[in-house]
C-alpha positions in Angstrom: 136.3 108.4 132.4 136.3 106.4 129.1 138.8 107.3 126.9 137.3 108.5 122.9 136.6 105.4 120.9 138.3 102.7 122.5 137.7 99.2 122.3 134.2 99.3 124.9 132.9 102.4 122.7 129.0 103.1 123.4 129.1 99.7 125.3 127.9 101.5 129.0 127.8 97.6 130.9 129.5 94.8 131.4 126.7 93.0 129.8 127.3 95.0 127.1 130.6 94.4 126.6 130.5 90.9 126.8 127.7 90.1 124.1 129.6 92.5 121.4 132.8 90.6 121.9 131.5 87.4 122.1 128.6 87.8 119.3 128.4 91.3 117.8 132.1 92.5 117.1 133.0 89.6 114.1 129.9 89.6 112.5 129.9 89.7 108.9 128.0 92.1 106.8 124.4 91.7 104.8 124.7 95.4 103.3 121.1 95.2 101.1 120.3 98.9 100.6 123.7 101.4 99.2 124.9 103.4 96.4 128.3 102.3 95.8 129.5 102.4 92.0 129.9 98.4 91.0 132.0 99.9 88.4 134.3 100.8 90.6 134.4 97.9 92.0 135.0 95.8 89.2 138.0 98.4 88.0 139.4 98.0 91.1 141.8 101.5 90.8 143.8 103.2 93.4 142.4 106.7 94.2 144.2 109.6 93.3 143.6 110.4 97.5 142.1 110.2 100.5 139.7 113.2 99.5 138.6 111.0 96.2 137.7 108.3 98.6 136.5 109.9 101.4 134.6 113.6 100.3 133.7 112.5 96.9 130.1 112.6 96.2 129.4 112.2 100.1 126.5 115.0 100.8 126.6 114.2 104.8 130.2 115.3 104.7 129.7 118.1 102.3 126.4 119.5 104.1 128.1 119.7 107.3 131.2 122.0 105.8 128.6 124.2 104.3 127.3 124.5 107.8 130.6 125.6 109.1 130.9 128.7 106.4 132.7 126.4 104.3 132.9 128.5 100.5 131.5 126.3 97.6 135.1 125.8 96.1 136.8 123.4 98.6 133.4 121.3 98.8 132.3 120.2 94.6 134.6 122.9 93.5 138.1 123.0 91.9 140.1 123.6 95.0 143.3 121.0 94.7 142.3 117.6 96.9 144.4 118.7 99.6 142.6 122.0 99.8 139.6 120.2 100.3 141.1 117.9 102.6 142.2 120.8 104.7 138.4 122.8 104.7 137.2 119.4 106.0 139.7 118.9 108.7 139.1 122.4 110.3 135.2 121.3 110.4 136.0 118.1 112.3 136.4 119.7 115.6 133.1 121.7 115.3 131.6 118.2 114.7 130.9 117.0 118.7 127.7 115.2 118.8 127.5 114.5 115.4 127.8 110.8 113.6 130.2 112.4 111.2 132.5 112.8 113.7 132.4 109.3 114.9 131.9 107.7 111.7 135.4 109.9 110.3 137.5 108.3 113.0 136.3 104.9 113.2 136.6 104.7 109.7 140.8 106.1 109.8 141.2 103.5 112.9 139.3 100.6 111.3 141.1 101.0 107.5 143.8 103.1 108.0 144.9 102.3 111.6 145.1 106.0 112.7 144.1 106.4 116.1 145.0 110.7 116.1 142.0 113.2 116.3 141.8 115.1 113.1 142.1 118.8 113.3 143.5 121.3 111.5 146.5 120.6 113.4 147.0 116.6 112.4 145.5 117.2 109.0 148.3 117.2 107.0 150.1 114.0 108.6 146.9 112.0 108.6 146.6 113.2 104.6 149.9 112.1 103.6 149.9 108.8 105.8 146.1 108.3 104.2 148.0 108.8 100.8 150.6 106.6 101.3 148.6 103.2 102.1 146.2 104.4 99.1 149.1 103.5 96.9 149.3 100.3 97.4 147.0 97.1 96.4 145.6 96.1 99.8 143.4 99.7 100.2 141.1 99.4 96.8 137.5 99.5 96.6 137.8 95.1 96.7 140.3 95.4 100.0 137.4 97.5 102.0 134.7 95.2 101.0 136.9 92.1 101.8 138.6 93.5 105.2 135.0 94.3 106.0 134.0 90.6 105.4 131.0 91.9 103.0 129.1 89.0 101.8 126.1 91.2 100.1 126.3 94.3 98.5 122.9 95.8 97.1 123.3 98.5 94.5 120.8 100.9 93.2 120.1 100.9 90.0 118.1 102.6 87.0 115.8 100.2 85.1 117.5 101.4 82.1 120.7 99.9 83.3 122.7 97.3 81.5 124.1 95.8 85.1 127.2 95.5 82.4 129.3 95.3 85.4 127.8 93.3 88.1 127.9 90.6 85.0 131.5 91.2 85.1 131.5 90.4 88.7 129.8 87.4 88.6 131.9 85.5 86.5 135.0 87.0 88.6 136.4 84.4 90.5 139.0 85.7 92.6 135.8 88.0 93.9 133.9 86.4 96.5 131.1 89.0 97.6 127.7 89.0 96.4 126.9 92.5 94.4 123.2 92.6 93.6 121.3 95.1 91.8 118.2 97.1 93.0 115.3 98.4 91.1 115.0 102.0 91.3 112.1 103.2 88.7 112.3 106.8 90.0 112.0 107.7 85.9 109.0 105.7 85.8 106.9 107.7 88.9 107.8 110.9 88.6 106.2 111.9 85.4 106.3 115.3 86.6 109.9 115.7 86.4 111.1 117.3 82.9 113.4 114.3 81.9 110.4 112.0 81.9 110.0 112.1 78.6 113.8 111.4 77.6 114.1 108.5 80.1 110.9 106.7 78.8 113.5 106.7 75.1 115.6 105.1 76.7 113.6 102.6 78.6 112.0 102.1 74.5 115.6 101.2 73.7 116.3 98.8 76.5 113.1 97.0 76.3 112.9 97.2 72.5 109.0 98.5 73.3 107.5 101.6 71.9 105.7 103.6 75.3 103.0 104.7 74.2 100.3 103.5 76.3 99.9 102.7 80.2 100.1 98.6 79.1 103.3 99.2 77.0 104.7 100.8 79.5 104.0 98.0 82.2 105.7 95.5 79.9 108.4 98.1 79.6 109.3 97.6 83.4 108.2 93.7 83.5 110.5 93.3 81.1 113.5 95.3 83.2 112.2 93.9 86.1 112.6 90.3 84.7 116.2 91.2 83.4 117.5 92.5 86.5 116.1 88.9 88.3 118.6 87.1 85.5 121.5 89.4 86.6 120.8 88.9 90.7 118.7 91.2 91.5 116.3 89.9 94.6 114.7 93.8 95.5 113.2 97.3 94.4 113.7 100.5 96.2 112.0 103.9 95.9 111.7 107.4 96.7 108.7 108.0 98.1 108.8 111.8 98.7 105.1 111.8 99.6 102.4 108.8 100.9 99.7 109.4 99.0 97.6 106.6 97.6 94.8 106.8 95.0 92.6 103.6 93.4 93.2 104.1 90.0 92.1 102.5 87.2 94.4 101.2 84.1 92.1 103.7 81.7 92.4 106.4 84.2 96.3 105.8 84.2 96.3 105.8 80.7 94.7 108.8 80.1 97.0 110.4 82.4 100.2 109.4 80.7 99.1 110.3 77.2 98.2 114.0 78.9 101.7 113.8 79.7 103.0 112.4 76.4 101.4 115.2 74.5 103.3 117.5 76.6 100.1 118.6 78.8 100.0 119.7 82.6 99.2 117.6 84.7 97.4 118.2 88.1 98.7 117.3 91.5 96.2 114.6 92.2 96.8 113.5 88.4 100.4 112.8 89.5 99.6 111.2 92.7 96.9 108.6 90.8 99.4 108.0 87.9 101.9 107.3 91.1 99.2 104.8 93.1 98.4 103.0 89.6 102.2 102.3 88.7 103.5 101.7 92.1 100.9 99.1 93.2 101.6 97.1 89.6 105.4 97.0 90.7 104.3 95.6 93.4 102.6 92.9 92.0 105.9 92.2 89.6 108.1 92.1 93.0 105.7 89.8 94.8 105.9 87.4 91.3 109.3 87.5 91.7 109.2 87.2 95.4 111.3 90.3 95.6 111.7 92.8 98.6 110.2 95.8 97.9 111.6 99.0 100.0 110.2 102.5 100.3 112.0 105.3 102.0 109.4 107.6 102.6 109.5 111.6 104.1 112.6 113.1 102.3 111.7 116.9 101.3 114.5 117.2 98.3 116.3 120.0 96.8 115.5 122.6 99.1 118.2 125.1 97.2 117.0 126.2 94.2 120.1 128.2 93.5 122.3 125.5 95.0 120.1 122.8 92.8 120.8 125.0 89.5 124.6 125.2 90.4 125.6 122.2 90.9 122.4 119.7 90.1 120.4 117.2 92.2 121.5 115.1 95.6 124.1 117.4 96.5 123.3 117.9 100.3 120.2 120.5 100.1 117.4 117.8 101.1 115.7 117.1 104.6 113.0 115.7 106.4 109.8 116.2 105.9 106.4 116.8 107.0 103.7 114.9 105.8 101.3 112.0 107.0 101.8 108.2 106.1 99.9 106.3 108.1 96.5 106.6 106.3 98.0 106.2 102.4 100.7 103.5 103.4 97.6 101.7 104.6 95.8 101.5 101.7 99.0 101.2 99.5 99.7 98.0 101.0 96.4 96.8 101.6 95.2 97.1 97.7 98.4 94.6 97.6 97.9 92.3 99.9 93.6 91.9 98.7 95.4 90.1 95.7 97.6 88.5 97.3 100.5 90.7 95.8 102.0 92.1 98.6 105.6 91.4 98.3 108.3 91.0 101.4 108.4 95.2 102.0 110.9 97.5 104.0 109.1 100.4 105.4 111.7 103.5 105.6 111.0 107.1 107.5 113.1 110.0 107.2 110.6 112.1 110.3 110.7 110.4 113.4 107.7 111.4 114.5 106.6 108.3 112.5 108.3 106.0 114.3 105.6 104.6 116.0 103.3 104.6 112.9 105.5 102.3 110.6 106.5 100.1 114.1 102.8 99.4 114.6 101.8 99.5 110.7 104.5 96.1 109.9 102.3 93.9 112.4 98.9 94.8 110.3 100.3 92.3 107.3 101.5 89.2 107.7 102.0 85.7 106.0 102.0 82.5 107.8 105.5 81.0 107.7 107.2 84.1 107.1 109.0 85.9 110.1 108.6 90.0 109.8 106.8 90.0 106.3 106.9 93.9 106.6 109.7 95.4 108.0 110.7 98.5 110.1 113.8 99.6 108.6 117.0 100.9 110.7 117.5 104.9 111.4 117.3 106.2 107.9 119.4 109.4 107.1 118.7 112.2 109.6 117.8 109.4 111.9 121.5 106.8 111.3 122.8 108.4 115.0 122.7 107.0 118.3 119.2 108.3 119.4 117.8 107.4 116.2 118.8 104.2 116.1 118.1 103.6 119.6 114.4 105.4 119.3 114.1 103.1 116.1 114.7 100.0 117.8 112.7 100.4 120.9 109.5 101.8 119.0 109.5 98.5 117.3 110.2 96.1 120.4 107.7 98.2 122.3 105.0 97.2 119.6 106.6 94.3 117.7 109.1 91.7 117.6 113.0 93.1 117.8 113.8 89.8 117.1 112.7 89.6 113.3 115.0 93.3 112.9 117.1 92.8 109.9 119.4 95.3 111.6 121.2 98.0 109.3 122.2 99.5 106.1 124.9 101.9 104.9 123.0 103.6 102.3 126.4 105.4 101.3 128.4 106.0 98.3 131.8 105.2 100.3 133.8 101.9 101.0 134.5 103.0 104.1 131.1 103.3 105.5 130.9 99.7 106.9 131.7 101.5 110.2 128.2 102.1 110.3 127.3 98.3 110.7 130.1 98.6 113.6 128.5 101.5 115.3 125.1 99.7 115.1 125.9 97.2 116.2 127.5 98.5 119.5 123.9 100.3 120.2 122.0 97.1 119.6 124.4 95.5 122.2 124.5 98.3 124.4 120.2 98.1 124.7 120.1 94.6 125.0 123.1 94.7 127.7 121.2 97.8 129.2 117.9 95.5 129.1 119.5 93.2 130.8 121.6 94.8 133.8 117.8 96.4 134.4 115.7 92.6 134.9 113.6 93.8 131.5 114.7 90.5 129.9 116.7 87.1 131.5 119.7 87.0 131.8 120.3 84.1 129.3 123.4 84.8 127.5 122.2 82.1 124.7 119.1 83.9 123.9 121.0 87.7 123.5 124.0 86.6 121.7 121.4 84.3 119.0 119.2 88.2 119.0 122.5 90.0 118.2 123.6 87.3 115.4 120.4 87.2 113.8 119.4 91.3 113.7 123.3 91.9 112.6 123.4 89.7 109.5 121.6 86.3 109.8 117.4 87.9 109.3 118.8 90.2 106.7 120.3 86.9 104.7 117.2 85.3 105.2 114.8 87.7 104.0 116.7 88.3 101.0 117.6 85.6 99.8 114.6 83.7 101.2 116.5 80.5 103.0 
């Protein structure tokens, strides 16, 4: 019997074994999609404790103590840090089966060097000694990204940003990581959503642009878009809650917005066609730019409407959805690519039932001299465990090329989530090993270790920074 998360953890064959110690265990990390704070980066402050670093604004975490019976209080309430500590600890054992409960104790062996289950019975030792090495200098937000040998950090980030701080980091010598911004013009798409209004003001401000019209607003965003390529930014991403795409004229669009302006209702299919029109002149921006473009698509959010009015958006109350994406991803990046404005693209599902449907829609557009234009992206979300990552993987080699894979994301808020890129990277060495034991591929150790380097960091690199 294998002892719980030691050194040949998820690796199931020799084969196995072998290619993560010689090519997948020192890898460094290409993290282009997360939500870490670059101010907090640049600040570079102890935390106040290991609940600060470790619960704070993480909704996995928080949705899974709600599961347990957790109370409110101990989870974004006002419950003392050690409280909170203590309500998350007594989860941990219900948490078999579950990344969470993988993730927690790679991440206290990997930065922390803790090697003891955590229970209610070891919670309080495992706080204090947590506590401790936050005090001093080597366990700050820089530390993690440096321990983790992080060479690319991709933020996401309103249009409406200044980027004030990834300037700061830039010119900071003594920091050697790339931290890039993303384009996230969720304010732009959703003109449905009340703040619509207010965030146009302050994309006016920014862009020094009165909105007032579908083409002021399309220099709005070129103009963010251009300022975000002066301060390192290289992609978009977006929340695409629902495929849907509509041909839609600029007139059409612009009758749309001013319905909106004037403080009118709009209809569903006027949303979706004000969507289509916007979304598909981003994409020509990003493809000028030669940008990635990235949609995670099939999140169902804020299910609690209670829960949403208590404590606000993003706070653990969304899941997957139900709804099809074949047909209006299709046309989405077809009315792109007819211009010759399809940009390098990301395709992202939260249902795995469309697995299949992204794996075979990334080999319907492609560019001569450019590996994996369209991408498959990693297990997103409710899919980040081992089965999901697994099912992601073979659904594209079964219909694709695994080889092009630029591998995974942490698409977290925490430092310490570059466990994930460790736990990926076991299960893409464990398939390949498995592959291998079984005659489905040769046993050429050259060939798997080069597959393991590239879908870990090197195609990543490549297709963002186009080398």
């Amino acid at each position: 019997m294998k002892s719980f998360l030691d050194e040949h953890f998820l690796l199931n064959t020799d084969t196995a074994i072998e290619l993560y110690e010689n090519a997948g265990g020192d890898l460094p990390i290409f993290d282009f999609h997360c939500h870490l704070s670059p101010q907090e980066v640049w600040e570079n402050k102890p935390y106040e404790s290991i609940t600060h670093l470790w619960l704070g604004g993480d909704h996995y975490k928080w949705r899974a103590m709600r599961m347990h019976g957790i109370g409110e209080r101990y989870i974004t309430g006002d419950c003392s840090d050690w409280e909170k500590f203590s309500a998350w600890a007594e989860t941990m054992p219900h948490l078999i089966g579950n990344p969470l409960y993988h993730w927690a104790h790679m991440e206290l062996k990997m930065f922390f060097g803790i090697e003891k289950i955590l229970s209610p019975k070891t919670a309080r030792e495992i706080y204090d000694e947590c506590n401790e090495k936050l005090a001093k200098q080597e366990f700050r937000p820089r530390s993690f990204i440096e321990k983790s040998y992080v060479t690319f950090i991709g933020t996401t980030d309103d249009p409406v940003s200044e980027l004030e701080f990834h300037q700061l980091l830039k010119k900071d010598e003594s920091f050697h990581a790339t931290i890039a911004p993303t384009f996230r013009p969720d304010g732009a798409l959703f003109v449905e959503r009340p703040d619509f209004i207010s965030w146009l003001q302050k994309l006016e401000k920014v862009a020094s642009l009165e909105v007032n019209s579908i083409e002021n607003l399309i220099n709005a965003l070129k103009h963010r878009v251009n300022y975000f390529h002066e301060n390192g930014g290289r992609g978009s991403d977006h929340d695409i809650q629902k495929m849907v795409y509509i041909n839609t004229t600029k007139e059409e669009a612009d009758i749309i917005l001013n319905k909106r302006l004037k403080g009118q209702q709009l209809s569903a299919e006027e949303m979706d066609a004000f969507r289509s029109f916007l979304m598909k002149e981003l994409g020509k921006m990003y493809a000028e730019k030669q940008w990635v473009m990235q949609l995670h698509m099939g999140a169902m959010r804020n299910n609690n409407t209670k829960m949403k009015e208590l404590i606000g958006t993003d706070c653990g109350f969304d899941s997957i959805g139900e709804t099809n994406v074949a047909e209006g991803l299709s046309h989405f990046l077809d009315a792109l690519d007819q211009e010759e404005a399809l940009p390098r693209t990301v395709l992202f599902n939260l249902n795995p039932k469309d697995n299949p449907i992204l794996a075979g829609m990334v080999g319907n557009f492609c560019e001569e001299g450019v590996a994996g234009k369209v991408q498959f992206g990693s297990g997103w979300w409710f899919n980040d465990h081992i089965d999901g990552m697994e099912k992601q993987m073979k659904e594209l080699a079964n219909v694709g090329l695994l080889s092009h894979f630029i591998g995974m994301l942490t698409d977290s808020r925490s430092f310490l989530s570059y466990a994930r890129h460790d736990y990926f990277r076991r299960i893409l060495c464990n398939i390949l090993g498995d592959w291998t034991e079984q005659g489905l591929m040769p046993d050429d150790i050259e060939l798997r270790e080069q597959m393991v380097r590239n879908i870990g960091y090197y195609n990543a690199e490549k297709y963002f920074t186009k080398r």
